[in-house]
VOTORTOR-160795 format. One record per residue (C-alpha): residue number from 1; residue in one letter; chain; x, y, z. Coordinates in nm, 2 decimals. Example, Ala and Ser with C-alpha at 12.3 -4.5 7.8 and 13.67 -1.06 7.14 Angstrom:
resi resn chain c1 c2 c3
1 A A 1.23 -0.45 0.78;
2 S A 1.37 -0.11 0.71;
***
This chain:
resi resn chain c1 c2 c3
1 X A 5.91 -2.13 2.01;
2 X A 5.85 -1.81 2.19;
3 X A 6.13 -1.71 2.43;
4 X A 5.97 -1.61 2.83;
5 X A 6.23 -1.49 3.08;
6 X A 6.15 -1.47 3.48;
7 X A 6.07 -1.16 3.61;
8 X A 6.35 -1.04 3.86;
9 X A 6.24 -0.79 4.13;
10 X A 6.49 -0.60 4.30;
11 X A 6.62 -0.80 4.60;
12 X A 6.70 -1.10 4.32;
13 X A 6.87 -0.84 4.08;
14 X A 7.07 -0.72 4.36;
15 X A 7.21 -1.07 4.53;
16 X A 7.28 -1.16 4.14;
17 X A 7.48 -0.87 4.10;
18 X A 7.65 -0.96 4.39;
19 X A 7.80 -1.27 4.25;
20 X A 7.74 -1.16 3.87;
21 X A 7.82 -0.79 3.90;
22 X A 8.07 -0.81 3.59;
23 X A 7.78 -0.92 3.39;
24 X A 7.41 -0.80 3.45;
25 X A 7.27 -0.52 3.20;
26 X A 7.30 -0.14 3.47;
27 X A 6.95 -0.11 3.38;
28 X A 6.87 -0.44 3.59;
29 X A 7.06 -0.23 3.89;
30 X A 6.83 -0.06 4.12;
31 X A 6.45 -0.10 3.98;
32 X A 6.18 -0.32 4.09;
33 X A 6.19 -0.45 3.71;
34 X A 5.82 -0.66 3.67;
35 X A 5.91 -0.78 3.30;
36 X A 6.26 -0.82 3.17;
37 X A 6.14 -0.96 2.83;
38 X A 5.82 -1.12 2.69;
39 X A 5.83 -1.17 2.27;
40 X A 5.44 -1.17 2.30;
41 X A 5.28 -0.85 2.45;
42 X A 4.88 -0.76 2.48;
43 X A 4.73 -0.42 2.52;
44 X A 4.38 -0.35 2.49;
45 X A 4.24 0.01 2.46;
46 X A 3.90 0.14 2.50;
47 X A 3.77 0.39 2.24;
48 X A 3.75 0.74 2.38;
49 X A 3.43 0.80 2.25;
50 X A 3.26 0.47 2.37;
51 X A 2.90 0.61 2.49;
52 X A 2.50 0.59 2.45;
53 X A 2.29 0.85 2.26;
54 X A 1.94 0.89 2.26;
55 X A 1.93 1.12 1.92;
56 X A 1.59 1.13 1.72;
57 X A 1.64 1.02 1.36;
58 X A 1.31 1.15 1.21;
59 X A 1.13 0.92 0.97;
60 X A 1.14 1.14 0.68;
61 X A 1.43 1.20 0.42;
62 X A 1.59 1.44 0.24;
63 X A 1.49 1.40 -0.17;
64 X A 1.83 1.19 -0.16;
65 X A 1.72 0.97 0.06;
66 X A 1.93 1.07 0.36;
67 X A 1.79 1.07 0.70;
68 X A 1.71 1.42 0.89;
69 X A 1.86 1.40 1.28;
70 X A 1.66 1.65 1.53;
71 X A 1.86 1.91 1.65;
72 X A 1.73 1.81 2.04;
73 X A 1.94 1.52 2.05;
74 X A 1.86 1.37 2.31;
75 X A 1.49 1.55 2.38;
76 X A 1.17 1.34 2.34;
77 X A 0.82 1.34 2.43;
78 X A 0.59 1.23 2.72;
79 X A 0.47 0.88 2.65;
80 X A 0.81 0.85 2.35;
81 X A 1.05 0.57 2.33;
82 X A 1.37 0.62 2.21;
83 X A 1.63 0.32 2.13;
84 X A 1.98 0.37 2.24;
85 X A 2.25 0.45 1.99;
86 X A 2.58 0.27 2.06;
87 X A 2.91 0.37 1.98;
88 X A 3.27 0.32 2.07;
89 X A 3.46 -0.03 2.08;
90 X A 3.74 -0.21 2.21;
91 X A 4.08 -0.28 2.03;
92 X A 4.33 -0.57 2.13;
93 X A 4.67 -0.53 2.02;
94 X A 4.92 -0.82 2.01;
95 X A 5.29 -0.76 1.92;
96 X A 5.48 -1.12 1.87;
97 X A 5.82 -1.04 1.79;
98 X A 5.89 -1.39 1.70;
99 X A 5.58 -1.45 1.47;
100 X A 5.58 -1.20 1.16;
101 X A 5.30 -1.23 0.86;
102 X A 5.30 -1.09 0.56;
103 X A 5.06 -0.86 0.39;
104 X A 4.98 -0.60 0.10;
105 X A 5.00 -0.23 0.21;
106 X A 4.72 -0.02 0.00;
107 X A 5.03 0.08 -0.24;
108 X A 5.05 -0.33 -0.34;
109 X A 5.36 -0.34 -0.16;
110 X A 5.42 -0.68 0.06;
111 X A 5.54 -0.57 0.41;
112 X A 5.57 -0.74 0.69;
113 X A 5.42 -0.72 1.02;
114 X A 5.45 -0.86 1.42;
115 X A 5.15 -0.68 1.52;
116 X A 4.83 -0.81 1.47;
117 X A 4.46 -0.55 1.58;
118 X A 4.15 -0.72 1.69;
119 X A 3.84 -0.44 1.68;
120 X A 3.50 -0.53 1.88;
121 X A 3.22 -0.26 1.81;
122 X A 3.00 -0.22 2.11;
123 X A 2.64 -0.32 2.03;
124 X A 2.30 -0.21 2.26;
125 X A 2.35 -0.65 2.34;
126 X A 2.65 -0.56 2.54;
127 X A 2.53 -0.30 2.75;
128 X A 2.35 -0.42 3.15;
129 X A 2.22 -0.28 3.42;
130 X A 2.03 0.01 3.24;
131 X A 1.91 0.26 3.53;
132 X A 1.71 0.61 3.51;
133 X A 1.83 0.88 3.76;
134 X A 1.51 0.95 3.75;
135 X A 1.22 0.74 3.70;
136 X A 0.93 1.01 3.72;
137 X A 1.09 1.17 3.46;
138 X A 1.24 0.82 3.22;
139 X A 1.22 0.51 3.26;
140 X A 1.50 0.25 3.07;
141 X A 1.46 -0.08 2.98;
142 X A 1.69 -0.31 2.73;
143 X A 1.79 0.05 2.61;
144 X A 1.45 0.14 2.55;
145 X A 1.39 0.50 2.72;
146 X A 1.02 0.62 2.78;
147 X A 0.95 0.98 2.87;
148 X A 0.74 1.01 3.16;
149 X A 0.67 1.37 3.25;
150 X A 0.86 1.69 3.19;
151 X A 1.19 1.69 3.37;
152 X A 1.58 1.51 3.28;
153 X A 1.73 1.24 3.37;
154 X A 2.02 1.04 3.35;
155 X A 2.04 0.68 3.15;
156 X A 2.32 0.43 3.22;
157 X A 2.41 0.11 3.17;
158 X A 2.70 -0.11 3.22;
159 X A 2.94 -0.32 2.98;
160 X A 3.23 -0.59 3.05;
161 X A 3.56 -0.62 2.89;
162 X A 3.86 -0.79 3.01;
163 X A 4.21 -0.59 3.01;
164 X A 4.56 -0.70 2.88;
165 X A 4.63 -0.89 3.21;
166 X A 4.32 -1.10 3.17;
167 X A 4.13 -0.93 3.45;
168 X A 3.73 -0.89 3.41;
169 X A 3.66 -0.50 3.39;
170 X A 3.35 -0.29 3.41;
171 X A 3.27 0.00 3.22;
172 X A 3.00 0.26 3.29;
173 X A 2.85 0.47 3.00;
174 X A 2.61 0.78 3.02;
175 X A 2.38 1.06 2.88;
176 X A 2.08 1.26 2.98;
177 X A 1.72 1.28 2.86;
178 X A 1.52 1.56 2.82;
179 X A 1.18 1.49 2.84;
180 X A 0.88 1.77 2.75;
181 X A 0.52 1.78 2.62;
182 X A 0.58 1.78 2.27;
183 X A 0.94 1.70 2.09;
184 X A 1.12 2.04 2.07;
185 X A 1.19 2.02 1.71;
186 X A 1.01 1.85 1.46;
187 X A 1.13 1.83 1.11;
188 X A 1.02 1.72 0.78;
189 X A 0.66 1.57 0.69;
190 X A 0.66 1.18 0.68;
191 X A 0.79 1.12 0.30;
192 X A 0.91 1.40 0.05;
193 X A 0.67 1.48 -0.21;
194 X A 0.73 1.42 -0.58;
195 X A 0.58 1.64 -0.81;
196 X A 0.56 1.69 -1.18;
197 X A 0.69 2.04 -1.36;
198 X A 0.44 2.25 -1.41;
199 X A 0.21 2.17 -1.13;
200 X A 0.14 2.38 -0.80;
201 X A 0.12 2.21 -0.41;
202 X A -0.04 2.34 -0.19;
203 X A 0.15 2.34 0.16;
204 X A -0.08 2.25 0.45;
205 X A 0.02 2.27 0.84;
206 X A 0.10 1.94 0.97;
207 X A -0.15 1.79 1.18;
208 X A -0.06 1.81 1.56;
209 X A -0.15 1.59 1.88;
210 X A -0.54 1.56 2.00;
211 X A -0.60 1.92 2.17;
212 X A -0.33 2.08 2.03;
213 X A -0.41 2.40 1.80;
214 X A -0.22 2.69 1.59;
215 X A -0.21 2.95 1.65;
216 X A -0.25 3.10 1.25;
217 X A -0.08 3.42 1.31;
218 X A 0.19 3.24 1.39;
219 X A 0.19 3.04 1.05;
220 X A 0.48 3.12 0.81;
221 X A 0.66 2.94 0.51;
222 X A 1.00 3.03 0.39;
223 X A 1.18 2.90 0.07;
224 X A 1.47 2.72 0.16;
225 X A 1.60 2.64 -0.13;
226 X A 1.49 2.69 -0.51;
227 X A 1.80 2.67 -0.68;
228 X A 2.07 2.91 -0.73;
229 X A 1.96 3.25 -0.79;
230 X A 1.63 3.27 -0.55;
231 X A 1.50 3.60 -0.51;
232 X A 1.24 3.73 -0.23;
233 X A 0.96 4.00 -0.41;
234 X A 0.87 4.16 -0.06;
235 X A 0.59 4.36 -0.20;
236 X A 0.38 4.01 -0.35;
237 X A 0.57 3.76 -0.08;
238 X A 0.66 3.55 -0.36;
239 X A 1.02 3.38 -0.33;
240 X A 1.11 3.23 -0.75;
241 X A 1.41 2.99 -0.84;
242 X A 1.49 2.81 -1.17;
243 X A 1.35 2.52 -0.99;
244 X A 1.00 2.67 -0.82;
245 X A 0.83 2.94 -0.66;
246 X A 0.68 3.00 -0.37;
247 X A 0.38 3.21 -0.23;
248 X A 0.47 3.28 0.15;
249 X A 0.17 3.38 0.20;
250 X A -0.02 3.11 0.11;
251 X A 0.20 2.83 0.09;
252 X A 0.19 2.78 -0.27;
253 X A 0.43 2.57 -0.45;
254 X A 0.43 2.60 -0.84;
255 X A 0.73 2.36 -0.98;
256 X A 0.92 2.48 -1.24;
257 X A 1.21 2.28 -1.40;
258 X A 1.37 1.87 -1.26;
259 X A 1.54 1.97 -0.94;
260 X A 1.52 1.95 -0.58;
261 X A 1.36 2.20 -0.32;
262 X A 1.30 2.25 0.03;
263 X A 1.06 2.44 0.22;
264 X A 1.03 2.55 0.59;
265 X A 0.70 2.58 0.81;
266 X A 0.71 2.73 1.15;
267 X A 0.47 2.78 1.40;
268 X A 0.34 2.79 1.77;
269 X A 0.06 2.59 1.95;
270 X A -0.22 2.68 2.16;
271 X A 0.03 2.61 2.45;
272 X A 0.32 2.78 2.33;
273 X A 0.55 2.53 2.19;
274 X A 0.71 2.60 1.85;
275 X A 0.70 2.35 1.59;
276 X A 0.94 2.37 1.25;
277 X A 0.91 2.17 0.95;
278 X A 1.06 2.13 0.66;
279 X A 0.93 1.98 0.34;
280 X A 1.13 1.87 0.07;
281 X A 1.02 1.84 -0.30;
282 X A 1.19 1.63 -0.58;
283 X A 1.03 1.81 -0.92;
284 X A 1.03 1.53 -1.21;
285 X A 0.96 1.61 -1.58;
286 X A 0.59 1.48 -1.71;
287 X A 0.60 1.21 -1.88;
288 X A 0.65 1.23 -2.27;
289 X A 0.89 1.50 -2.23;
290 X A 1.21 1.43 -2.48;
291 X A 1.55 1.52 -2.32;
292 X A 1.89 1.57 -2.48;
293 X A 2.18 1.47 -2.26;
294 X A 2.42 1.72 -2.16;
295 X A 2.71 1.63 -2.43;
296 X A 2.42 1.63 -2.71;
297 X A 2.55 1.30 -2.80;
298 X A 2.16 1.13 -2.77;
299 X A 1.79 1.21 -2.69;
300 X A 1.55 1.05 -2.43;
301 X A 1.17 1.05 -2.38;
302 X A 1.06 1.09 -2.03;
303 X A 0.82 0.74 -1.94;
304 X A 0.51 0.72 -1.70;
305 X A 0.62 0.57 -1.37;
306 X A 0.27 0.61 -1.21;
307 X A 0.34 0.23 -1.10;
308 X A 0.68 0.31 -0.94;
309 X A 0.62 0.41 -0.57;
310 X A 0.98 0.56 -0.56;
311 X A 0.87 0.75 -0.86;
312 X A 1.22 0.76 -1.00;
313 X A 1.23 0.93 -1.35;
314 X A 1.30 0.67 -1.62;
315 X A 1.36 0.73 -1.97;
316 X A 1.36 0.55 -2.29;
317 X A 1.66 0.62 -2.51;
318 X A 1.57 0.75 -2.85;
319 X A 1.88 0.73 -3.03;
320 X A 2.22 0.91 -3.13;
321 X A 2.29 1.25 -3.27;
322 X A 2.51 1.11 -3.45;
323 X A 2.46 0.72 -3.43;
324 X A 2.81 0.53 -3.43;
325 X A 2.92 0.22 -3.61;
326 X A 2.99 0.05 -3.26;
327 X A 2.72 0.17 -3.02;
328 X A 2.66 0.19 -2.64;
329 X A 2.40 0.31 -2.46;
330 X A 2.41 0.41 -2.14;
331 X A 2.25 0.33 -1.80;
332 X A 2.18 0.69 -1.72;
333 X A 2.12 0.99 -1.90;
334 X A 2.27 1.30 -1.74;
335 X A 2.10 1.59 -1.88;
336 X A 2.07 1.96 -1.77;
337 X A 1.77 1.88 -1.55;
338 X A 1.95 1.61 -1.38;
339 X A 2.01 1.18 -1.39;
340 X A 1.70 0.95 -1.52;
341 X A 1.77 0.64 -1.52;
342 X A 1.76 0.42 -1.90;
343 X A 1.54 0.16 -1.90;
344 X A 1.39 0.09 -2.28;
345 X A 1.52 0.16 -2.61;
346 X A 1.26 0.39 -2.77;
347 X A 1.06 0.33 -3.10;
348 X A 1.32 0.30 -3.38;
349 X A 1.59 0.40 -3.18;
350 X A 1.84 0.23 -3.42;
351 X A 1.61 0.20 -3.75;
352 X A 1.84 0.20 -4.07;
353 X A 2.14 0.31 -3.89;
354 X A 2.45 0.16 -3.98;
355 X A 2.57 -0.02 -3.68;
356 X A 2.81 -0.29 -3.67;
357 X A 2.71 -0.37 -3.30;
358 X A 2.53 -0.22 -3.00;
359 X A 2.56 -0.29 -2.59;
360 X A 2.28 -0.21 -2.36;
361 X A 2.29 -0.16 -2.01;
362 X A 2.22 -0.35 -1.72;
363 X A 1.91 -0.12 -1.68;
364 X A 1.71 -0.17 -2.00;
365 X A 1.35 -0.38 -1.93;
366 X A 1.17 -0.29 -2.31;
367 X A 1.31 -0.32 -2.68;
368 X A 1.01 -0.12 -2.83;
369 X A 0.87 -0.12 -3.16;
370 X A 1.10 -0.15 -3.48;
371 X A 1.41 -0.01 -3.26;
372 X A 1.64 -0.23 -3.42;
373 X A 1.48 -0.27 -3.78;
374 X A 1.70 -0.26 -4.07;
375 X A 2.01 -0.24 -3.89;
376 X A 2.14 -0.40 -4.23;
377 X A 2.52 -0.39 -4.11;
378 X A 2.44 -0.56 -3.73;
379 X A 2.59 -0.87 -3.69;
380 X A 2.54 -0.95 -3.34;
381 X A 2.29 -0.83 -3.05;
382 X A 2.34 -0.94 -2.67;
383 X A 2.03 -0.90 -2.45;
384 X A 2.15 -1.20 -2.21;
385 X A 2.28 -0.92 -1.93;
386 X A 1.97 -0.67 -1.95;
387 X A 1.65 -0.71 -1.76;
388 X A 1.47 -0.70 -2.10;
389 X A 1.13 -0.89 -2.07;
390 X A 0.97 -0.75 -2.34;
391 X A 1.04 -0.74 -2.68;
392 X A 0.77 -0.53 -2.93;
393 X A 0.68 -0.57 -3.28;
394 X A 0.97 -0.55 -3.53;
395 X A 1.21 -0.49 -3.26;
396 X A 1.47 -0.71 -3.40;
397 X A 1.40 -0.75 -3.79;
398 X A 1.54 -0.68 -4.11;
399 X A 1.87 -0.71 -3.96;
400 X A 2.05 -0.96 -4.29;
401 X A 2.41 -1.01 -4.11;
402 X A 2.27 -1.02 -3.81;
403 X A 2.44 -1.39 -3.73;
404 X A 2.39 -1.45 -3.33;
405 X A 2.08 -1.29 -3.11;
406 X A 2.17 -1.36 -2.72;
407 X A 1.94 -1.36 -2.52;
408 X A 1.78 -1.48 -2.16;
409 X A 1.51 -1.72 -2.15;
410 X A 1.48 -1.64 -1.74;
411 X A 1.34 -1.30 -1.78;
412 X A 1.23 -1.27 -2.13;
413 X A 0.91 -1.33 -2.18;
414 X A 0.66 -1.13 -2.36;
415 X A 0.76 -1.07 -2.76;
416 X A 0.52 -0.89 -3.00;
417 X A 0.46 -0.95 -3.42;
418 X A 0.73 -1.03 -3.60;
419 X A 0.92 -0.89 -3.25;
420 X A 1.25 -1.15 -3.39;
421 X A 1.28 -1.19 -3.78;
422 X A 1.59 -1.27 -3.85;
423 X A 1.76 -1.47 -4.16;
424 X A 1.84 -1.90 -4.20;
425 X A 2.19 -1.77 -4.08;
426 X A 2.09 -1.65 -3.75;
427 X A 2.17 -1.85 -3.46;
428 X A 1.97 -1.75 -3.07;
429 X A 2.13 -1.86 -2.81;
430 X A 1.88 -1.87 -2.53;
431 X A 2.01 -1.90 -2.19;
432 X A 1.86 -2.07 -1.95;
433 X A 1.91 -2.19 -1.60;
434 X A 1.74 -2.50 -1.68;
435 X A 1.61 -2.75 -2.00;
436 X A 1.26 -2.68 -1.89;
437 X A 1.34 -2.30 -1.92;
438 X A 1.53 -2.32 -2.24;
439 X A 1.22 -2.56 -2.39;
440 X A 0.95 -2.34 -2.27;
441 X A 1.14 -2.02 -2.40;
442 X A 1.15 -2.18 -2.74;
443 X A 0.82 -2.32 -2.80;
444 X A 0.69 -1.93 -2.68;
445 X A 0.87 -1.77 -2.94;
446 X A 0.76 -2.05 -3.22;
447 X A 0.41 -2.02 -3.15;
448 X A 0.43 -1.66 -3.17;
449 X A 0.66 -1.70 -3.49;
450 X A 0.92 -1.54 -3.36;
451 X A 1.26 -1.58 -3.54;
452 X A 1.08 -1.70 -3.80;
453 X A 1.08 -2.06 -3.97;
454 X A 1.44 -2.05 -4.04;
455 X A 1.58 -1.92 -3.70;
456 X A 1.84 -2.20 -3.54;
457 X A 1.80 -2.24 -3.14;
458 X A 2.06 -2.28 -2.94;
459 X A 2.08 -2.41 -2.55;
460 X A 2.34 -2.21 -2.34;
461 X A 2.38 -2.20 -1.93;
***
């Protein structure tokens, strides 16, 4: 049971002293005391930096896939709407002296605490009232800004929180807009580009608003960043990396090795307003290039992705150096060039090697052609955690020991010739998130005589 005292103000304090005086605390002597003692206390604290923004997150990335924020913050364009960004929140504090709880400190330690935070984010929901200083200039709306004409103005809005005492508060929070023809900086085209090594780009000027020109002797491009070691030949205005080059003068990008690069536009209007931009290229390797990974451990092939929009470079893993008795591939292959990401075992990846077992990633879709043929010392091959839906010809066969083939009757489902031959020994667990799945599964792989006539099926969730 919590203990609560009376608060004593000073005339009480001072007539119980009088018949008391041998007894009450000296602190109680003299002060308008409003709390002696409360075992529960409540404080709640507003962020310092509760506020609105209005800052222009531009729709195109980085290579990396991180957003580019305008330098103009808070600057947007006549007929533009901008969304409020909210930040800042509220904490609530309560100490119980008589009420502790237990927890796990980030050492694993079990301490205990009275003290317990409650943390509310502010969200553009929570914020009323929205006004515009200046509604020539900006109008507001649900947080929604327009921009009007040229001019500022200043956006704010309300929000309610209730303080330690229980009493209803109102908080006020506030920026300013600046509002002009045409955003003041513009960055970045609408996606980066993806291009394969050895081809050129050529950079063309963004297109601008109706009735808006360049001015071309304003137009210039400027290399960024080629990789480390960049140098600018004045005399031919060609900037060269490891990565690319660049003709300034013509806007000319010719891609040299896997890497990422940037390039900056500037220019001015038929009005005057400057205008930046600044591409940024992600150089890939063609397809059919073979890669060896940094450690020289293994070798990759480079596959066509002309399907993948995100045009990710994905390779199929060719095999070992040096192929271990207890194998595992990896998901990625780092190699001087950069990551690709693994997602087949090549064409006789593991043919006649003398592996005793092999894991795959997560990643891999394919098992192509004879990868795992005469693999005469493999006695067991799980394919039930992969996204393998393709198997090719021979790519599990000749494989004598080979006594349990795993695999998942979900997402498997194309197989080539002879794509499972396996001996009277070898048991395949199909899993299966249902009987149909498991039956259908099966009766593929027998019509296309896969396992062969003496493979054992096996049902497993």
């Amino acid at each position: 049971m919590n203990k609560r005292f009376i608060a004593i103000g000073l005339a009480g304090a001072l007539s119980f002293a009088a018949a008391f005086s041998g007894i009450i605390p000296g602190a109680l002597i003299g002060n308008d005391v409003s709390t002696v003692y409360a075992s529960v206390t409540t404080k709640v604290t507003r962020d310092s930096d509760i506020g609105i923004s209005f800052a222009h997150k531009d729709p195109s990335k980085y290579a990396d896939g991180s957003y580019i924020f305008s330098s103009a913050k808070s600057t947007l364009a006549i007929n533009e709407k901008r969304t409020a960004i909210v930040s800042g929140g509220i904490t609530t504090t309560i100490k119980d002296s008589d009420s502790t709880k237990k927890y796990v400190d980030s050492n694993g330690n079990l301490k205990k605490t009275d003290t317990t935070y409650s943390y509310r984010k502010l969200a553009l929901a929570d914020l009323t009232n929205w006004k515009s200083s200046n509604t020539k200039v900006a109008t507001v709306a649900n947080g929604v800004v327009t921009g009007l004409s040229v001019g500022n103005s200043k956006i704010s809005a309300e929000y309610k929180w209730v303080d330690e005492n229980g009493t209803a508060k109102t908080g006020t929070v506030s920026t300013y807009v600046y509002v002009q023809e045409i955003p003041a900086f513009e960055r970045l085209i609408n996606e980066s580009i993806y291009i394969y090594a050895g081809d050129s780009y050529t950079i063309g000027a963004p297109k601008l608003a109706k009735g808006t020109t360049y001015d071309p002797s304003t137009l210039t491009y400027m290399a960024l960043d080629l990789g480390n070691g960049t140098k600018y030949d004045q005399a031919t205005g060609i900037s060269s990396g490891p990565y690319a080059s660049l003709d300034t003068k013509t806007g000319v990008l010719t891609a040299k090795a896997y890497g990422r690069v940037h390039v900056v536009i500037s220019a001015r209007d038929n009005k005057n307003h400057s205008y930046t931009w600044m591409y940024g290229f992600t150089i890939i390797p063609r397809p059919g290039t073979v890669l060896t990974d940094v450690y020289g451990m293994a070798k990759y092939k480079v596959l066509p992705n002309a399907s993948d929009s995100s045009k990710e470079a994905r390779v199929a893993f060719l095999g070992f150096v040096h192929t271990p008795k207890k194998a595992v591939v990896p998901a990625y292959a780092y190699t001087a060039g950069g990551s690709f990401k693994v997602t087949e075992i090549g064409e006789n990846a593991f043919r006649g090697k003398k592996v005793t077992s092999v894991r795959l990633p997560r990643t891999i879709k394919k098992i192509g052609k004879n990868a795992f043929n005469k693999c005469k010392k493999l006695t067991s091959l799980d394919l039930s955690s992969t996204e393998i839906t393709k198997l090719d010809d021979g790519a599990i066969s000749g494989c004598p020991k080979l006594n349990e083939l795993i695999i998942n009757g979900n997402k498997l489902k194309k197989f080539g010739k002879n794509s499972v031959s396996v001996s009277g020994k070898t048991k395949i667990y199909v899993e299966s998130s249902s009987r149909k799945v498991y039956k259908d599964t099966v009766k593929k792989m027998k019509n296309k005589k896969v396992g062969g006539n003496k493979a054992k099926y096996i049902e497993q969730d």
